[in-house]
PASEGU-24133 format. One record per atom (N, C-alpha, C): x, y, z; residue in three letters. Coordinates in steps of 0.02 Angstrom, whole numbers, padded with zeros to 5 digits, always signed. Layout:
<rs>
XYZALA ...
</rs>
This chain:
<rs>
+00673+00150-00858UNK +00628+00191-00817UNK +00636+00171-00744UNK +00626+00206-00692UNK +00644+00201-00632UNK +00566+00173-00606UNK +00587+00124-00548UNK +00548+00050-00506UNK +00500+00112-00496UNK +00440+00094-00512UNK +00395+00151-00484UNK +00330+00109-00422UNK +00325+00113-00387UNK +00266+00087-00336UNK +00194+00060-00368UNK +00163+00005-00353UNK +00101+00004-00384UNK +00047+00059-00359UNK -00004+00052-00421UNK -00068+00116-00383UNK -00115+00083-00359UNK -00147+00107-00319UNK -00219+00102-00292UNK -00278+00122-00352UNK -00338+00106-00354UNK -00377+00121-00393UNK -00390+00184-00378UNK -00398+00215-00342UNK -00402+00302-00313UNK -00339+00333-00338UNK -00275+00304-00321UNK -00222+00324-00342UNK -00224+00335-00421UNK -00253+00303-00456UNK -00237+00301-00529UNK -00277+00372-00553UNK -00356+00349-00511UNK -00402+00406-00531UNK -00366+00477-00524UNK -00323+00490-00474UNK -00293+00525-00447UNK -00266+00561-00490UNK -00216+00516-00510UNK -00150+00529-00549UNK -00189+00553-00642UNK -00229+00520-00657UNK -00268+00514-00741UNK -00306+00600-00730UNK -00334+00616-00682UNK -00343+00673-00680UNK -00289+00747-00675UNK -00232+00724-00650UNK -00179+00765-00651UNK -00154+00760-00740UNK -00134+00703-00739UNK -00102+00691-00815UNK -00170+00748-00868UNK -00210+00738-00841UNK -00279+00768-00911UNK -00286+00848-00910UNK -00249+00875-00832UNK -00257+00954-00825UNK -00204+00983-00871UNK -00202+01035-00888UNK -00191+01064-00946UNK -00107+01103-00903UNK -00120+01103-00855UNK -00077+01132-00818UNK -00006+01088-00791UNK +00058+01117-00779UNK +00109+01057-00765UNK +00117+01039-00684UNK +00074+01072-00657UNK +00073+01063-00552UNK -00012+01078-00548UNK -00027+01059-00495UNK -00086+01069-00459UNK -00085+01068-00393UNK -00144+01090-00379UNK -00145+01107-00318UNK -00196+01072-00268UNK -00178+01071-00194UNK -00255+01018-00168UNK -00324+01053-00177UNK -00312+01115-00174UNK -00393+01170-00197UNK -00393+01137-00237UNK -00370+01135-00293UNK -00405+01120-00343UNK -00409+01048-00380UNK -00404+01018-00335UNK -00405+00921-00356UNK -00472+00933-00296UNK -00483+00955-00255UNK -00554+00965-00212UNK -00613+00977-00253UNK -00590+01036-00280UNK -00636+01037-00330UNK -00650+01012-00391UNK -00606+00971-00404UNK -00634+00916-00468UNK -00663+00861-00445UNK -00635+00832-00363UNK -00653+00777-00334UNK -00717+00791-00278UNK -00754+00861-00277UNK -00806+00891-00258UNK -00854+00810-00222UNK -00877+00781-00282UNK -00934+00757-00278UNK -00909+00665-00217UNK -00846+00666-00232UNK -00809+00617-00190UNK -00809+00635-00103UNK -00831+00685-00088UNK -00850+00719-00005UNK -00780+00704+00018UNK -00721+00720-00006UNK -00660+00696+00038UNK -00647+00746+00074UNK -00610+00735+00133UNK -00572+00778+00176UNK -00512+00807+00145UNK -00490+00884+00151UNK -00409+00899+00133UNK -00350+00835+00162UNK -00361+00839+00214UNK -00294+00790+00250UNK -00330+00737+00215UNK -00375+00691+00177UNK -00369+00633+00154UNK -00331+00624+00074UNK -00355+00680+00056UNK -00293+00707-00032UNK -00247+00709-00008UNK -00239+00751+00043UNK -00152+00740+00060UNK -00128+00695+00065UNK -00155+00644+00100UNK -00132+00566+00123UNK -00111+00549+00061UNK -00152+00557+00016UNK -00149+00500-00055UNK -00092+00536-00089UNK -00088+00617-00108UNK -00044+00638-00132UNK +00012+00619-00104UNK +00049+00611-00040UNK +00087+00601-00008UNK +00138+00532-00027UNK +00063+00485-00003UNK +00107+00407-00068UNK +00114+00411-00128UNK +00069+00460-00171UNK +00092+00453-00240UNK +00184+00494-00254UNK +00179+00534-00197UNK +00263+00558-00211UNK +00303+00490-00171UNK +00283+00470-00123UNK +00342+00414-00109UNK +00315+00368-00157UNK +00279+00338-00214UNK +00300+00311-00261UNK +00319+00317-00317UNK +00350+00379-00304UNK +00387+00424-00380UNK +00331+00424-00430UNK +00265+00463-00412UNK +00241+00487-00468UNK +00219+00563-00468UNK +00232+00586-00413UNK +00246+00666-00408UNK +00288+00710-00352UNK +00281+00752-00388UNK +00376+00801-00339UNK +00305+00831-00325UNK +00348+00856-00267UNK +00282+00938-00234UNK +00339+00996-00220UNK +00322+01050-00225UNK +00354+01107-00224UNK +00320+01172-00191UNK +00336+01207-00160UNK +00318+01248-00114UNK +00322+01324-00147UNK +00259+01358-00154UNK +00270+01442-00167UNK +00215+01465-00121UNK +00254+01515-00076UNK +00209+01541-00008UNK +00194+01484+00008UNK +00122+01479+00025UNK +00107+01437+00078UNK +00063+01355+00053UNK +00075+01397-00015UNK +00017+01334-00068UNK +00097+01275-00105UNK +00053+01210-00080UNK +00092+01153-00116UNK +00073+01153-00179UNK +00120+01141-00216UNK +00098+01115-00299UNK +00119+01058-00320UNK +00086+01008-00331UNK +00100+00936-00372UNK +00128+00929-00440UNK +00173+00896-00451UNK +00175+00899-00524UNK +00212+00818-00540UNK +00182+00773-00595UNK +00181+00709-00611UNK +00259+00703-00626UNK +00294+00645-00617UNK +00364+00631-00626UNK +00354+00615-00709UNK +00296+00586-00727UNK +00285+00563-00785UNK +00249+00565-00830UNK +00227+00548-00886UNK +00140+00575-00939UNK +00148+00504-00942UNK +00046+00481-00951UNK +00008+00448-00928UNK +00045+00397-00992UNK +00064+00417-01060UNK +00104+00383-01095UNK +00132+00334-01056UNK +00199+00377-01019UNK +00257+00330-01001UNK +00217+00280-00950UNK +00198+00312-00906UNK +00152+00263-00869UNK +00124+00203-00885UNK +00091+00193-00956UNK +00053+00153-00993UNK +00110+00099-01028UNK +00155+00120-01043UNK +00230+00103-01063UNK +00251+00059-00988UNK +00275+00089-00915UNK +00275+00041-00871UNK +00235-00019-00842UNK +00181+00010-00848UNK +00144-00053-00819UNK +00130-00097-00879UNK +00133-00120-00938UNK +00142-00148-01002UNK +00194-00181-00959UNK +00241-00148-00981UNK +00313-00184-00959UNK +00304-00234-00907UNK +00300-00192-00836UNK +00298-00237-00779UNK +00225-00289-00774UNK +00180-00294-00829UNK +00119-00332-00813UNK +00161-00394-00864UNK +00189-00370-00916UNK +00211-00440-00963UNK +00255-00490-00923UNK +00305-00455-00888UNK +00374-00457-00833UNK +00360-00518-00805UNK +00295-00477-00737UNK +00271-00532-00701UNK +00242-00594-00713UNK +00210-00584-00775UNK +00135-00638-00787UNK +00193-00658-00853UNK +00210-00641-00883UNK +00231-00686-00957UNK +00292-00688-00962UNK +00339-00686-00930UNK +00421-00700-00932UNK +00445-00648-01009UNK +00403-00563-00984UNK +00416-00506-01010UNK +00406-00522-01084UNK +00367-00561-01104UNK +00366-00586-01178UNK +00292-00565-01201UNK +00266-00509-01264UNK +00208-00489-01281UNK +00177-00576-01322UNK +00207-00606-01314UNK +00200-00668-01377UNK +00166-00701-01331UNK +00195-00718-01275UNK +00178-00763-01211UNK +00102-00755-01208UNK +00095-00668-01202UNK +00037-00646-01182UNK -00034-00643-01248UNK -00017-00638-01309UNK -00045-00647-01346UNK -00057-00723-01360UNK -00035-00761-01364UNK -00035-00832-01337UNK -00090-00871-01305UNK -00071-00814-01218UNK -00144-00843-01183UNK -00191-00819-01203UNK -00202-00755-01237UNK -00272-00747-01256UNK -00290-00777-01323UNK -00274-00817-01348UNK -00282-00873-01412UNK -00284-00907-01372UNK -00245-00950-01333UNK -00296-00998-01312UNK -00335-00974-01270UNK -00351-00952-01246UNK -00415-00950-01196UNK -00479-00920-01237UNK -00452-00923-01282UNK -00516-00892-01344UNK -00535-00823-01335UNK -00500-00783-01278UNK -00495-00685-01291UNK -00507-00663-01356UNK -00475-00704-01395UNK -00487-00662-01480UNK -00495-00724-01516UNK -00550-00696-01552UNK -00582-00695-01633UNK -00532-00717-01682UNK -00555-00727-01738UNK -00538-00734-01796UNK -00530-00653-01822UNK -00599-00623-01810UNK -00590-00558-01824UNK -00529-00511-01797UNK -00530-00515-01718UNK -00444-00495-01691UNK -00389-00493-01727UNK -00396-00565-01738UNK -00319-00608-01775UNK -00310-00534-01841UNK -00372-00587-01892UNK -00366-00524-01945UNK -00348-00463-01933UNK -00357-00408-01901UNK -00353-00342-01861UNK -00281-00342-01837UNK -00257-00382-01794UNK -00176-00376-01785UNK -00157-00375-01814UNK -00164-00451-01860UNK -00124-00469-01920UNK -00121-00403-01964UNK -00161-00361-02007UNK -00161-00281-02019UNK -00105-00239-01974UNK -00134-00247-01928UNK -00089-00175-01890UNK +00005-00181-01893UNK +00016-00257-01889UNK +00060-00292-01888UNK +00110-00269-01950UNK +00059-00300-01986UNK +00081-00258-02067UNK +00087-00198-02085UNK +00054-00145-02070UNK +00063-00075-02063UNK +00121-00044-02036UNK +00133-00093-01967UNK +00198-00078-01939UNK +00239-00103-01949UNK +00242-00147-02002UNK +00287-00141-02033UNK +00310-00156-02112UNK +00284-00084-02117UNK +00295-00049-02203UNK +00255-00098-02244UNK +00227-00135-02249UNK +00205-00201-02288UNK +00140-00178-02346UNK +00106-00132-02298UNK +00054-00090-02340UNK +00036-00021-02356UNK 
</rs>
């Protein structure tokens, strides 16, 4: 998958609302009006839309005079990168590393354990 830019917490909100419209582009009308109650300015969506295309998470495209947004990616793959790049940085890209620290640091239960340990097995063919 291609180096994608980190998000801003607005940025994400941003982006989770595009990924959830039913539609494959959007428009700033209408991210205004979902983001209504947020009192933003047009030129301040733009701003944000603007970095989310220089961090490769949307193309914009021009018909007449209206821009349309549309995501490089679904919130999937997304969820798939930052996995990746959060294990990368923090656990020398290893899910073990990371399951690890949360045993020791006591993150999970006995009950957890049991519960992975299941899913673990499910995935693979065991039950």
């Amino acid at each position: 998958m291609k180096n994608l830019g980190r998000l801003s917490e607005t940025e994400i909100e941003i982006m989770e609302v595009i990924w959830k419209l039913e539609t494959t582009s959007v428009t700033v009308n209408r991210l205004m009006e979902i983001f209504k109650a947020k009192d933003w300015k047009t030129s301040t969506l733009s701003t944000i839309l603007k970095r989310l295309i220089e961090k490769g998470f949307l193309t914009k495209s021009m018909s007449g005079k209206t821009n349309y947004y549309t995501p490089t990616l679904t919130l999937s793959e997304y969820k798939k990168y930052e996995t990746q790049s959060f294990l990368s940085r923090l656990y020398n890209g290893k899910a073990k590393n990371f399951i690890a620290a949360l045993v020791e640091d006591d993150e999970l239960n006995q009950d957890d354990i049991a519960e992975l340990k299941e899913w673990f097995a499910r995935k693979d063919g065991k039950e």
